[in-house]
PAZAPA-4460 file (N, C-alpha, C; in steps of 0.05 Angstrom, whole numbers, plus 32768, in hexadecimal, padded with zeros to 4 digits):
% residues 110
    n_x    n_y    n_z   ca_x   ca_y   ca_z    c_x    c_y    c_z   seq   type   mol
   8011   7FE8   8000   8000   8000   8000   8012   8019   8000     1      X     A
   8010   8028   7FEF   801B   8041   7FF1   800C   805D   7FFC     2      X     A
   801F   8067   8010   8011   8084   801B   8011   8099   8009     3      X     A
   8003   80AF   8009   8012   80C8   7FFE   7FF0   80D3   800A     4      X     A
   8006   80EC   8015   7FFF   80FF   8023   7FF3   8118   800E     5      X     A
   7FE9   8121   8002   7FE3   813E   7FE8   7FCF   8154   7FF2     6      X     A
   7FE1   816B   7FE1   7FC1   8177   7FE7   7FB4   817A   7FC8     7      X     A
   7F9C   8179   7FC6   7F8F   8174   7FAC   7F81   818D   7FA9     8      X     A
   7F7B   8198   7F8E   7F61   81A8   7F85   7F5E   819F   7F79     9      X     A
   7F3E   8194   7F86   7F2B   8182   7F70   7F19   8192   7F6A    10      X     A
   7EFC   818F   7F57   7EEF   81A6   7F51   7ED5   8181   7F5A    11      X     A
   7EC2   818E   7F64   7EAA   8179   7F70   7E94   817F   7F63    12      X     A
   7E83   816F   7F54   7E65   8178   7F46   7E51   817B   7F66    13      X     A
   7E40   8189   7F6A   7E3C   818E   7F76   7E11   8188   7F76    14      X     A
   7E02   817B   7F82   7DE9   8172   7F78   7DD9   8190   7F7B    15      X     A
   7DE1   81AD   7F86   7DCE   81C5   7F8B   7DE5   81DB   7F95    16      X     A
   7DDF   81EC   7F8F   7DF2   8208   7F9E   7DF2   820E   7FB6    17      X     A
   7DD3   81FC   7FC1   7DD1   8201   7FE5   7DE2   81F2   7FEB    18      X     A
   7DF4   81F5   800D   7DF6   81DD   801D   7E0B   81D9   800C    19      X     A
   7E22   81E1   8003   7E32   81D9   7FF3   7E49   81D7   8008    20      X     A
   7E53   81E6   8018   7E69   81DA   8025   7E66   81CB   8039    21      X     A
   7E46   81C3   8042   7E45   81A6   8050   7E41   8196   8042    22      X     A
   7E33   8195   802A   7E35   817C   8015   7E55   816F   8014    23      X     A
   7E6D   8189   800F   7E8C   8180   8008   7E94   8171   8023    24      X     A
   7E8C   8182   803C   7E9B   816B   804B   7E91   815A   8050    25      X     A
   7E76   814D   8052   7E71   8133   804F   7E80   8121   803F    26      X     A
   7E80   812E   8025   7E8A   8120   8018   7EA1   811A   801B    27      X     A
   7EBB   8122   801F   7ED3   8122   8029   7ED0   810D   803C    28      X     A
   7EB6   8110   8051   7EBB   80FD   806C   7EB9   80E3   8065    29      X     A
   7EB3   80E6   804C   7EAC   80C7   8044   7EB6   80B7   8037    30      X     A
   7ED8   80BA   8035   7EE3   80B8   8025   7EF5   809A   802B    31      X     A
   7EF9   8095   8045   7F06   8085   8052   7EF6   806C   8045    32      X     A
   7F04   804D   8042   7F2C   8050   8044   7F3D   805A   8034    33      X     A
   7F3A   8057   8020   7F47   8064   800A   7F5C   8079   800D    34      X     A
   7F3A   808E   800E   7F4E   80A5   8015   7F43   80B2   802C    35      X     A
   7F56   80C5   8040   7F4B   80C9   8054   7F58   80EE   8057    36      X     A
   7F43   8101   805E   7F40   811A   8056   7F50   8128   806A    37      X     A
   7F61   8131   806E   7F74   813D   8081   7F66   815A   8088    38      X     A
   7F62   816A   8074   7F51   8181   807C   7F4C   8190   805C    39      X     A
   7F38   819A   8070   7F2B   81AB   804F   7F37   81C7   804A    40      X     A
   7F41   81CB   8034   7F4F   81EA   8042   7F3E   8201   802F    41      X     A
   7F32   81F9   801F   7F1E   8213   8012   7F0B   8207   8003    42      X     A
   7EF6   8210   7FFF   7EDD   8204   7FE9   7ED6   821D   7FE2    43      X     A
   7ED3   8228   7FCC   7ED0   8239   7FB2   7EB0   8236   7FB0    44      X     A
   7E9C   8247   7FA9   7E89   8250   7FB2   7E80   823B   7F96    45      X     A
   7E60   822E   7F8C   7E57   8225   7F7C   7E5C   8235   7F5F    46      X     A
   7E64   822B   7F49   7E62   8237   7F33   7E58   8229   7F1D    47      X     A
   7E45   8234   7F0D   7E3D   821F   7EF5   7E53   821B   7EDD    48      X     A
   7E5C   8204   7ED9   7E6E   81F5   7EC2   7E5E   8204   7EA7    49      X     A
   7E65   8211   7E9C   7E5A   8218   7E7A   7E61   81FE   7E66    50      X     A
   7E70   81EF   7E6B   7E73   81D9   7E60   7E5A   81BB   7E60    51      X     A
   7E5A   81BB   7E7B   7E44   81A8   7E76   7E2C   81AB   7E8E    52      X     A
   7E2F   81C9   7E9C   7E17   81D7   7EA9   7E15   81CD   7EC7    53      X     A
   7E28   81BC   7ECD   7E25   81B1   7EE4   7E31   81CB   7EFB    54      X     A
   7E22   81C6   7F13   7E2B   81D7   7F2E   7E45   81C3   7F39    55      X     A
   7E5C   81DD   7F3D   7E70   81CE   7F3B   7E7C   81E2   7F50    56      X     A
   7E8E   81D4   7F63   7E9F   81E6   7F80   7EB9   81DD   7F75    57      X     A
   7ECB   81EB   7F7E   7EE8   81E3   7F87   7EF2   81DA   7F9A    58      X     A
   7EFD   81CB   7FA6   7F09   81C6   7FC1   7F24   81C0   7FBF    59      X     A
   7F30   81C9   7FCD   7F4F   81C7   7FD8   7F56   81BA   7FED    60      X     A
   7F5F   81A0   7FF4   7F5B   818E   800A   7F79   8182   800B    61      X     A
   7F7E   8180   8025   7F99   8170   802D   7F92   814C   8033    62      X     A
   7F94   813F   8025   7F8A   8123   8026   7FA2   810E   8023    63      X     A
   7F97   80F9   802A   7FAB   80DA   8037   7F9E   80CB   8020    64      X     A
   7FA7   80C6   8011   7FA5   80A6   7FFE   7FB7   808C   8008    65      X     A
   7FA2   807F   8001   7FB0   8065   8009   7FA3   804B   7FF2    66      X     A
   7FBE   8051   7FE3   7FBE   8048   7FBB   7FC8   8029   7FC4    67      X     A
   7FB8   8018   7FBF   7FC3   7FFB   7FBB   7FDD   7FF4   7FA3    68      X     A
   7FE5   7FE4   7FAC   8005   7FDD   7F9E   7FF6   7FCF   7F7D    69      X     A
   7FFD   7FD5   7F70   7FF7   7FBC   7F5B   800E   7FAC   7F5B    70      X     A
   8023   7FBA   7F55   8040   7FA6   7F4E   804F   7FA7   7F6B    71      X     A
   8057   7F94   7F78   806E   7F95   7F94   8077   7F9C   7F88    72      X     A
   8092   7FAB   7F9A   80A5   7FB9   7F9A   80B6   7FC1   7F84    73      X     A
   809B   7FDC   7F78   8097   7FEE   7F57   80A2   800C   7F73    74      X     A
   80B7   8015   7F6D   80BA   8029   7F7B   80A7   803D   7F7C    75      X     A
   80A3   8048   7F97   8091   8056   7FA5   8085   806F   7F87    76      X     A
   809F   807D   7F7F   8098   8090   7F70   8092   8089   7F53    77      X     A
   808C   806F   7F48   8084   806A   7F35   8061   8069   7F3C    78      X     A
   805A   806D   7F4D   8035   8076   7F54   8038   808E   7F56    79      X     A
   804B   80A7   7F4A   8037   80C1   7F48   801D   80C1   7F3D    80      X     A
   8026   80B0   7F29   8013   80BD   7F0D   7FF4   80AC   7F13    81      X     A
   7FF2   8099   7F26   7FD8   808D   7F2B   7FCC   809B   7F3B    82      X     A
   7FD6   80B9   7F47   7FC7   80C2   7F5E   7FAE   80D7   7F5A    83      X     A
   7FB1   80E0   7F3E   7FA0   80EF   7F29   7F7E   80DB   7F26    84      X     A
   7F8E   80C1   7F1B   7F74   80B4   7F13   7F68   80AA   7F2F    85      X     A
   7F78   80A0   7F3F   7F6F   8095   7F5F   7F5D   80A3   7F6C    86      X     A
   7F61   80C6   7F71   7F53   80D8   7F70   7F38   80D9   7F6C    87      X     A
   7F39   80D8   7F4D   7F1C   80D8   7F3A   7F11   80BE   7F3E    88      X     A
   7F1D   80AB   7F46   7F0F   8092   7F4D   7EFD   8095   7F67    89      X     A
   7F08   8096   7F76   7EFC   808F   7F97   7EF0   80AE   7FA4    90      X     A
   7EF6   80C4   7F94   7EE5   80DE   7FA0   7EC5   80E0   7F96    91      X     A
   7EB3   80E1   7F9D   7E9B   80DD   7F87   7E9B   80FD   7F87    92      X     A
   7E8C   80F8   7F68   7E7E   811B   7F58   7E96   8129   7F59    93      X     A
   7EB3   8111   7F55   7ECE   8128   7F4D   7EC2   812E   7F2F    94      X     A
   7EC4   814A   7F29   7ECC   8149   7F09   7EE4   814C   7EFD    95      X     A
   7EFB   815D   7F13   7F11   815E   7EFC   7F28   8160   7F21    96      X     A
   7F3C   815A   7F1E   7F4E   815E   7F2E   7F65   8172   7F21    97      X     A
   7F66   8188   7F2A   7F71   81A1   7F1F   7F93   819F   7F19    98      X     A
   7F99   819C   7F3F   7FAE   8193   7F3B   7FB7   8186   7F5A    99      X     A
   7FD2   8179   7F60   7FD7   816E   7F7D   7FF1   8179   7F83   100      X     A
   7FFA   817A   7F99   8010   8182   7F9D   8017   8163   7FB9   101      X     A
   802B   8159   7FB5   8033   813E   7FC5   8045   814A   7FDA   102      X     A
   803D   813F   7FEA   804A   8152   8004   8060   812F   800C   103      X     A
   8051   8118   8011   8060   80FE   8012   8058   80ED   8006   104      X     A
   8067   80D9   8000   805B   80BB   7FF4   8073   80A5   8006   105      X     A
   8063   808C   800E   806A   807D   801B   8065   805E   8016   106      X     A
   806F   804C   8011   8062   803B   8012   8064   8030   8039   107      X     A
   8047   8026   8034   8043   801C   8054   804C   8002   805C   108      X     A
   8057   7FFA   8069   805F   7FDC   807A   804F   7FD4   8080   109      X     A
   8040   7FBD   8079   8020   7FAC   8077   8032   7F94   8090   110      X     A
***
């Protein structure tokens, strides 16, 4: 299992413009095991997508992944590049992950 510690800006479809930054941290809280939400550090007020009209927030979050191994011992830093799609996997109503900044990556002692 590999750690990595990031902070992410993801952009979240959002189901209404009410209730939008308790809708995000629910959602965040619900993220475990996978991934687990360290803290929320800004959510960007609802905006409509001109693209495909959806109510859409930003969030900027310091989060814990915890990315399963496919290959044993594939060095730690050859999983940057799965942390993008991992992301968009296991967050629901991600639409786009902006960008991450990796603060650690670890693999864990099972």
């Amino acid at each position: 299992m590999i750690e990595v510690i990031t902070y992410a800006d993801i952009t979240v479809r959002l189901p209404e413009k009410n209730h939008y930054e308790a809708f995000i941290k629910e959602l965040f809280a619900k993220l475990e095991p996978h991934i687990k939400s360290e803290q929320i550090i800004s959510i960007s007020k609802p905006s409509i997508n001109p693209d495909n009209m959806a109510i859409e927030s930003s969030v900027l979050a310091k989060l814990m992944l915890y990315i399963p191994e496919k290959t044993p011992r594939l060095k730690v830093e050859e999983y940057i590049d799965d942390i993008v799609p991992f992301l968009k996997r296991h967050i629901p109503k991600c639409d786009k992950v902006a960008s991450t900044k990796i603060v650690q990556m670890k693999r864990m002692i099972e």
